[in-house]
N, C-alpha and C positions, 0 to 999 in steps of 0.2 A: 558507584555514584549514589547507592543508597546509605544513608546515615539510618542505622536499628535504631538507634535513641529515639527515633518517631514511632516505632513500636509499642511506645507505652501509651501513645497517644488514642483513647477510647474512640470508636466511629467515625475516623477522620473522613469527614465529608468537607464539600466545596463550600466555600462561605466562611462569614465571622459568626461564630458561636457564643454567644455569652453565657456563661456560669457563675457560678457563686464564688468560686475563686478566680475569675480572670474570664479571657476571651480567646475561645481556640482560633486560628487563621488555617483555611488551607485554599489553594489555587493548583489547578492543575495545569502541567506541562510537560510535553515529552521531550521536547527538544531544546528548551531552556540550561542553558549549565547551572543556572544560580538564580534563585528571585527573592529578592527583601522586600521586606516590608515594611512599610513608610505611612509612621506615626504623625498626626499634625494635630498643633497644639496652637491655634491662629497661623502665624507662618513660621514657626516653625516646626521645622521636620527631623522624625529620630527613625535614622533605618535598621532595621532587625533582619539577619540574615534570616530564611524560613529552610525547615531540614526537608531533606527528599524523601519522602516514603516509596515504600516497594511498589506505590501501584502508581508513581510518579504523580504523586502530592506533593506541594512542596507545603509542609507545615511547621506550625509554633501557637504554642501557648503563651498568653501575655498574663503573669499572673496579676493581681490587682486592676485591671483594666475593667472601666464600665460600657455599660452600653451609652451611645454618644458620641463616642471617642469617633473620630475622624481618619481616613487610612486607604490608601492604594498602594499598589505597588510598581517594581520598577523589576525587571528582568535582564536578566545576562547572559550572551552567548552570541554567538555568529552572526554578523548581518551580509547578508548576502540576498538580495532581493528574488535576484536571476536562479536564487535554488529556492525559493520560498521562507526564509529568514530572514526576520526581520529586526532581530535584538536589538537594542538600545536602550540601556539603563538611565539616557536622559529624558526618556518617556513615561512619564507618571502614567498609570495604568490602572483603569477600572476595573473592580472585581467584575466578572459574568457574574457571581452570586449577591452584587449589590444589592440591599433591599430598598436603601435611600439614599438620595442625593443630595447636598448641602447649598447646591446651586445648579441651575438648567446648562446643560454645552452650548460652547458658542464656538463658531468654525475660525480657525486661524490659522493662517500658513503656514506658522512656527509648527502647527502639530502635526507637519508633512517632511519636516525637515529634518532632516537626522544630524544628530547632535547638538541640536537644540533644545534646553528644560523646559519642562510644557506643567510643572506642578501649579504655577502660577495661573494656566489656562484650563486645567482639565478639575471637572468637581470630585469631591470628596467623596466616599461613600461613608456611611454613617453606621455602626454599629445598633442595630436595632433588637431588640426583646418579642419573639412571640406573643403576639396576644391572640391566640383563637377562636374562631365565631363556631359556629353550630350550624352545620351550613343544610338546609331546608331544600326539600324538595324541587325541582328544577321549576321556574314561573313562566311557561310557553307551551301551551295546548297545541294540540293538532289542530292543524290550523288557523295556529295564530299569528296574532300581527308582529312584527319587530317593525323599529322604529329608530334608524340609523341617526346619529347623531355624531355630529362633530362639537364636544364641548364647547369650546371657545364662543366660536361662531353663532350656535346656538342660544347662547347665555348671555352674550355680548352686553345686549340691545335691547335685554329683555326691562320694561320700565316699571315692572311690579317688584323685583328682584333687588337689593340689596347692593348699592355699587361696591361695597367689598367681596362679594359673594359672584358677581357675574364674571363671564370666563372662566371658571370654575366646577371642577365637580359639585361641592355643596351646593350649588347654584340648581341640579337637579332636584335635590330637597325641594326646593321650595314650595310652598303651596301653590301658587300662580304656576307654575310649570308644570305639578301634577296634575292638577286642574284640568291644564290643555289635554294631557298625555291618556288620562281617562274619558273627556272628551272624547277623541277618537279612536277610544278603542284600544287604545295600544297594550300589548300583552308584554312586552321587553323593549327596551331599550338597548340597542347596539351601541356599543362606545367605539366612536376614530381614536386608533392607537394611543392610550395616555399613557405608557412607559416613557422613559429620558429617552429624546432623540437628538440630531445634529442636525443643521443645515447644510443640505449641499451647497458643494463649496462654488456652483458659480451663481447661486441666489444673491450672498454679502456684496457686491459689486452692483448690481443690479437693484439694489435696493427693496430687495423681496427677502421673502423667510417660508419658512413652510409652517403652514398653518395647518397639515391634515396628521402629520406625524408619522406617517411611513417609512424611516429611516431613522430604525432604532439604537441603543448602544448598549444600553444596559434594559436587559430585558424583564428583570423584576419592579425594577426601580422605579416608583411614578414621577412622573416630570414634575417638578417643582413649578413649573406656569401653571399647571391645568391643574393639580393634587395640593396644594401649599401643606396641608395640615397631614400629607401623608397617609397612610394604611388607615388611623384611624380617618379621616374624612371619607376612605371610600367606602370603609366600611359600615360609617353612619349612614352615608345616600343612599349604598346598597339595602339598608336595615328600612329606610324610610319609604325606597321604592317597593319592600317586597311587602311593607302593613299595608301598601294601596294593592296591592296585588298586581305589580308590576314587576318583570326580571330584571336580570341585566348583564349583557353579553360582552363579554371585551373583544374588540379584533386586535389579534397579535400578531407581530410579524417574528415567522423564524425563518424566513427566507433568505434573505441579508442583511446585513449591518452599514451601519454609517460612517463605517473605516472607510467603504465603496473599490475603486481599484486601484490601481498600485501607487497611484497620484493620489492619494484620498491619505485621512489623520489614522497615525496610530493612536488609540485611544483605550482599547481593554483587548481584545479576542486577537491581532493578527501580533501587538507586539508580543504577549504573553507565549503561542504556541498556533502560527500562521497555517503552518499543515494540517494540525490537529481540527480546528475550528472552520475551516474553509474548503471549498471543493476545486482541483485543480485539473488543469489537461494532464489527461496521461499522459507521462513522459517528460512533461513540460510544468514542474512545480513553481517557477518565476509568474507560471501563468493562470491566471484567473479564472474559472467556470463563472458563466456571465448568462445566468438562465434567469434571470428577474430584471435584468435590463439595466440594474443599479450600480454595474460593478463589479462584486461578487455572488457569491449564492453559499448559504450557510453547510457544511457537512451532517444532513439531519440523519444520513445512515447511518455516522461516528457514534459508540457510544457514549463518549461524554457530554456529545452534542445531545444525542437523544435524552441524555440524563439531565442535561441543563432544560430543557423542553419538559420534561415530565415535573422535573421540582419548580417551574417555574407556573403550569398550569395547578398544582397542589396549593404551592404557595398563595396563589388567588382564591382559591377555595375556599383554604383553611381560615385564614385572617382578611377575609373581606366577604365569603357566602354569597363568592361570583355562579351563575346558573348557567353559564354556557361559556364560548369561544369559537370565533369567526376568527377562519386562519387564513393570511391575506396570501395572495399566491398557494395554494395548497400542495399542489403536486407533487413539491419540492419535498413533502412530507412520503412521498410514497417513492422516491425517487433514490435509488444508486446508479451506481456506475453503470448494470446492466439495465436499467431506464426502472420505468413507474409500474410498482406492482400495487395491488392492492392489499395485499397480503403480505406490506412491506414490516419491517419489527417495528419499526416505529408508529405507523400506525395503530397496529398489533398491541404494543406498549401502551400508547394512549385508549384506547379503548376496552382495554383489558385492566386498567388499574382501577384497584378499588373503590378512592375515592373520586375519580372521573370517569366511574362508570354510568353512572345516569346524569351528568351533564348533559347541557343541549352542546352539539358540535355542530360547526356549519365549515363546509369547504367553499373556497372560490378556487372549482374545477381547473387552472391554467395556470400555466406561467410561459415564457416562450421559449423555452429549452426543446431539446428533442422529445418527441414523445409530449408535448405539453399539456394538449387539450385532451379530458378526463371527466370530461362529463358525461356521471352516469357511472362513473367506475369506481366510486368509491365507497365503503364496505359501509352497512347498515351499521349503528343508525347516522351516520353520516347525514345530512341534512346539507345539499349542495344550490349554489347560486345558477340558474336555469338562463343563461342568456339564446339560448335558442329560443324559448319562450318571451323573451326579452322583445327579440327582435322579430317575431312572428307576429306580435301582438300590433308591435310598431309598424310594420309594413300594411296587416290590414286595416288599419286606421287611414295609412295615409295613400292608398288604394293602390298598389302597385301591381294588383294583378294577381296575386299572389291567391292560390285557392280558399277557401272557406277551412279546407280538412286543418291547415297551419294553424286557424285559431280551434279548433274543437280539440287539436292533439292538446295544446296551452292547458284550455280549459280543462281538458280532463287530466290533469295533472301527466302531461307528456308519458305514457307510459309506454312508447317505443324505447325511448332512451331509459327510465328508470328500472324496465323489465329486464333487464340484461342480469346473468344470470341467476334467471328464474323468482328474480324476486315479484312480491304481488302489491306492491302498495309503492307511492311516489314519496321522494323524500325531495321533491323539488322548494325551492326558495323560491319564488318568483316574485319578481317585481320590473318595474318600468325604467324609473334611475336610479341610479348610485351616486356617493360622493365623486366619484370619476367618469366623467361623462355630460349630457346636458342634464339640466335639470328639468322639471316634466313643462312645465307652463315653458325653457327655453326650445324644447323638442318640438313644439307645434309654433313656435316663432323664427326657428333657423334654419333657413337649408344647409348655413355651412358655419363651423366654427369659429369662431373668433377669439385668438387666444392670443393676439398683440399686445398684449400686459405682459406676459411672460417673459418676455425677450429673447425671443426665440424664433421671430418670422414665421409667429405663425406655424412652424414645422411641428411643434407638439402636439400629441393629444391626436382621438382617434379623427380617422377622416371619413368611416362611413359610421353616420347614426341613425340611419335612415328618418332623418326627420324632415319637418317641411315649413312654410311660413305663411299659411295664410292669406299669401297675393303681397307683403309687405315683409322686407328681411328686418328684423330686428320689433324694436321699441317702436309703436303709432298711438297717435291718439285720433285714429279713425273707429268710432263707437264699434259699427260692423264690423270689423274685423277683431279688435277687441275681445265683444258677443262670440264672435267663431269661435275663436281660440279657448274663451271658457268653455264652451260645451266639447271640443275635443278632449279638452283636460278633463271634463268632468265625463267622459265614453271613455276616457282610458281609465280613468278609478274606477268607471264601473265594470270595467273588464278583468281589472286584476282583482279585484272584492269577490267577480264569479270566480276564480282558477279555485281549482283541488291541488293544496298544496299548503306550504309555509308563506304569507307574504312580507315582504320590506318593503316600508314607505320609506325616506328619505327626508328630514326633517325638511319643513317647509314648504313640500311640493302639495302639503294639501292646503295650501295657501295661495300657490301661485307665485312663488322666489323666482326671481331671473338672477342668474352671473351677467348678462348681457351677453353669450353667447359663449361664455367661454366654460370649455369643457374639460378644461384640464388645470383649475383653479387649485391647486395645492400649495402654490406660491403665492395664494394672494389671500395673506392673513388682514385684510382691509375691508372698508363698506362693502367690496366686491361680493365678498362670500358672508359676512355678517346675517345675522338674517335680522331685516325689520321689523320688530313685533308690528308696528302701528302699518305698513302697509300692509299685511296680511288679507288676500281676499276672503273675508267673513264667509260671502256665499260658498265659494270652495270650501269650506273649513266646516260648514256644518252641511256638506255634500259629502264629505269623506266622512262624518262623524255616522248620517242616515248610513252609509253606508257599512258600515261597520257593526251598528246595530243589527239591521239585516242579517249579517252574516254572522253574527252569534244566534240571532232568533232560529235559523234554521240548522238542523242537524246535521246536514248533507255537507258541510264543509269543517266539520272536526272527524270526516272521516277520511282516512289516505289512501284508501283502499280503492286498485282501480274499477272503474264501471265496466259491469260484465255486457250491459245490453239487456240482461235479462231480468227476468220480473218488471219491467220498464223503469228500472235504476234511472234510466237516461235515456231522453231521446232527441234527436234533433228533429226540427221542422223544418222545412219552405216556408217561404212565404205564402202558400195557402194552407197551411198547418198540417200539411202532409208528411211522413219522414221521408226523409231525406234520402234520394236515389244515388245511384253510382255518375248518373249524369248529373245529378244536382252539385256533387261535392265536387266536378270535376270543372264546372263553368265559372270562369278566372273573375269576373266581373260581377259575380254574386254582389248582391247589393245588403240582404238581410237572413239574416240566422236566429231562430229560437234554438235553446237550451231548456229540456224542458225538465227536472228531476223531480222524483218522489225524496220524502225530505217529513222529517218532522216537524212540527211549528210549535218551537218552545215556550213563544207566548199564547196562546193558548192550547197547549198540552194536549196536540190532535196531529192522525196525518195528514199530508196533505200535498200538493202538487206548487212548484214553484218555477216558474217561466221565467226565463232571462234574454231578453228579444234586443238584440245589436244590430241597428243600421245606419250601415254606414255611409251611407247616398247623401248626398246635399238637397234630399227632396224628402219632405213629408211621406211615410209608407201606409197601405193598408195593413194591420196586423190580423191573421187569421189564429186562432188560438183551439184544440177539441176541448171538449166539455165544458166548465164556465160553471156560472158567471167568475169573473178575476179581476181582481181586488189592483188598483195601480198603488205598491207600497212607497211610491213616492212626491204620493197625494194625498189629500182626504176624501178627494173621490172614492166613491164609495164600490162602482164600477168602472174598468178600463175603456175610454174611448178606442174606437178601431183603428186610430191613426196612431201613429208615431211619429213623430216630429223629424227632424233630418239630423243626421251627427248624434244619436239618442243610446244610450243603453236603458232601459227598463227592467225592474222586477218586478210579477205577478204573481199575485196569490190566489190560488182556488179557491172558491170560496164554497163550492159546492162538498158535499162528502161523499170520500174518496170512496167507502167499503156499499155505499144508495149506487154510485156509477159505475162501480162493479158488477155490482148485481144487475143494473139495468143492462148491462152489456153480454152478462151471461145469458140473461132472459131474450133478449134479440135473438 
């Protein structure tokens, strides 16, 4: 089966190669008999048989051929669904090495049917030229902010913004948007999936589309909605974010594809070589490993998979001087047949290669496979999403009883979970929401989901979020309640602004966005998820902004390193500013906690003592505080009144000095 003639073919790698004389092709497949390759010149098409290399490449050189030129292919051999074959040469088929797409996918029945031509339905990939950046130091401090973003949605609506530009990555350029973004603080920008994806196929009927991008096809390739202007537009926003001193993260999915299961489009990866690229029941190749919930689950053990994964995070590197990658479902990255190692090659792979060696990497700990849940297990510097912390946070807000130690473990950067073998410092993410889930301002408005947009009765989307409603489900225009709900929103920023750790805000929630309840909006590319510049609540927005200041002024939160206890790193109080007893931390109904750390104070260049007092009683508390006097930093009082208001997080500044009340204490 192997043709030598491809022997002379120099580095046959995956992908269109362009040179000086022509454009090398290669695609792999092991169980393919035959794959051409299919030239388009508008509509028409010239197919070129491609030769099989020894290491089952199928390639060809096109001599004269520029970059531009237009091209998929189609493949040959057995269809047989029930052994995991799926050939069909009337299937136009996307490189996995696509760099560009000629137009966005759009889902169609034809592209499930076999023997039916689908060149007319599936986009072109584009023969593209290198251009590489200079890629710069990683833009995300210890403990710094990320700032999740769903293009589209994001940029929609924004009314400083340029209506050719909005919905758009360029749209991030803009000055009005970095404006906000340094505003509060934000150290990186996290991008929702912009590679080519598809529609699940029962959204077109329903009259929905996906709007968050989680079901990918072509994993180099940027989507033509969100990217118009391609590698160079990201690589300009990229250049533009990192002169403000901003990163920018992409989240990519290599968990599955947008083929989905065995009812779902051939489009690139299952017609090309369905075993090879896909993970299957032992014994049972007809059948689907179904560990993301989508359908399939990608083969990230495989080496070509792993190889497709490795050249796809370089490729962002190289020609866009991307600073990190949030990998959605992570697990699946550590994941073979004999379950989740951490010490899997492909993680190994990734963090072992050169030019992805100082990238920021962030995992989302789960997927629902066996073995799923992984947090906390994965290899330094991994940098992972903390929903224990999540949901610790959210419980003691909304009083369930739940001990005081839940939020102090949060606070101090969870280092039960992140000490697991023997390491000393947290590499927790922590934040409140994500694109999946409520949003913060819906989380103290819902007790319970509301996702009847979808079409789906409701049955999607999670069912405990441990949130609550303020005496009123939804939307009121009862002032009181209203008032409530901003100060819980503004006790939970100020709770995750204290964690030790990495944090993600969630665009918007320092504003106050509602879905109206719905927490599993992925389908609804509409006003739903849009975000309103103009209702934005201001006062929220420059509560997260104080906030953020704060937590660069002091030094105590760029460090990851856990609190020993000693030298008084850290202390907790009672509410008579006493520390904290073994009955203090055990009484369910605790109402108020100080957090007390030593910490330097970068605005004026001194040590000094920084108090962080959470109560969470619906009553005004007395605060007891040692030494003093303390500074309330989100006032201009000069001095802290002894009360705290009810629903309150507080920061305090000594104002005394620290090395006078040492000494006074030695002298005692």
């Amino acid at each position: 089966m192997t043709d030598q003639r491809q022997d002379a073919i120099p580095d046959a790698i995956p992908g269109a190669v362009p040179h000086t004389r022509g454009v090398r092709f290669a695609v792999y497949s092991a169980h393919a008999k035959a794959i051409d390759l299919c030239l388009f010149d508008g509509e028409n098409e010239t197919r070129l048989p491609l030769n099989r290399t020894a290491t089952d490449l199928f390639a060809l050189h096109v001599a004269g051929l520029k970059p531009g030129a237009r091209y998929g292919f189609r493949a040959q051999g057995v269809y047989d669904p029930d052994r995991g074959l799926w050939f069909d040469p009337s299937k136009l088929l996307v490189d996995p090495y696509a760099r560009e797409l000629d137009r966005p996918f759009r889902h169609d029945a034809r592209l499930s049917t076999f023997g039916v031509d689908t060149a007319s339905l599936v986009p072109k990939a584009i023969v593209t030229e290198d251009r590489p950046v200079a890629p710069a130091a990683p833009r995300l401090p210890k403990g710094g902010l990320i700032y999740e973003v769903a293009v589209r949605p994001f940029t929609l609506l924004h009314p400083k913004v340029p209506a050719a530009l909005r919905g758009t990555v360029a749209a991030l350029a803009h000055p009005a948007v970095i404006a906000h973004l340094k505003r509060i603080g934000v150290d990186a920008v996290e991008l929702l999936p912009i590679t080519a994806w598809i529609d699940e196929r029962h959204l077109p009927p329903l009259g929905l589309s996906n709007g968050w991008g989680y079901n990918p096809v072509a994993m180099m390739a940027l989507d033509p909605r969100l990217v118009p202007g391609g590698m160079a537009e990201l690589a300009a926003t990229v250049a533009t974010l990192h002169e403000n001193g901003i990163g920018v993260i992409l989240d990519l999915v290599f968990n599955h594809s947008g083929e989905s299961d065995r009812h779902g489009a051939t489009l690139s990866m299952r017609g090309l070589d369905n075993l090879t690229y896909y993970r299957h029941v032992p014994g049972a190749p007809g059948l689907l490993v179904n560990d993301t919930g989508t359908g399939n689950t990608l083969a990230c053990d495989h080496p070509v998979v792993r190889r497709l994964i490795l050249d796809t995070l370089r490729h962002f590197v190289r020609q866009a001087g991307i600073d990190g990658f949030r990998f959605d479902l992570g697990t699946i990255l550590g994941r073979s047949p004999q379950g989740f190692s951490r010490e899997s090659e492909t993680l190994r792979a990734i963090l072992s290669d050169p030019l992805l060696a100082d990238r920021v990497m962030i995992a989302e700990p789960w997927d629902i496979g066996p073995g799923g849940y992984q947090l906390g297990q994965f290899p330094p510097p991994f940098l992972e999403w903390n929903d224990r912390a999540r949901d610790d946070i959210r419980l003691y807000w909304r009083g369930d009883g739940w001990k005081t130690g839940r939020l102090a473990h949060a606070l101090a950067g969870s280092s039960e979970i992140f000490s697991a073998h023997g390491l000393g410092e947290t590499r927790s993410v922590n934040f409140l929401a994500a694109h999946d889930g409520f949003t913060l301002m819906d989380l103290v408005s819902y007790s319970h989901k509301h996702n009847e947009a979808n079409g789906e009765d409701n049955r999607d989307g999670h069912n405990d979020n441990h949130s609550w409603n303020n005496g009123v489900e939804g939307e009121t225009r009862d002032p009181a309640i209203r008032d409530s709900r901003r100060r819980d929103v503004q006790a939970l920023l100020g709770t995750l602004f204290a964690t030790r750790g990495t944090l993600m805000l969630t665009a918007g929630d320092e504003g106050g966005r509602s879905q109206q309840g719905n927490n599993n909006a992925y389908a609804q590319d509409n006003a739903l998820t849009w975000l309103d510049w103009t209702t934005l609540d201001d006062d929220l927005v420059t509560h997260t902004a104080r906030l953020a200041r704060l937590r660069r002024r002091f030094d105590v939160f760029s460090e990851s390193a856990f609190f020993t206890g000693q030298d008084g790193d850290v202390l907790w109080l009672n509410e008579q500013g006493k520390p904290m007893t073994t009955a203090d931390w055990e009484q369910p109904d605790r109402q108020q906690l100080t957090m007390l750390l030593k910490t330097r104070d970068r605005e004026e260049d001194r040590a000094t003592r920084l108090a962080v007092v959470f109560n969470r009683s619906h009553d005004a508390l007395a605060v007891h505080l040692p030494g003093g006097p303390w500074q309330d930093l989100f006032t201009k009082d000069h001095v802290f009144s002894p009360v705290l208001p009810p629903r309150t997080v507080i920061w305090l500044r000594e104002l005394a000095d620290p090395s006078a009340r040492d000494k006074e204490a030695g002298e005692s």
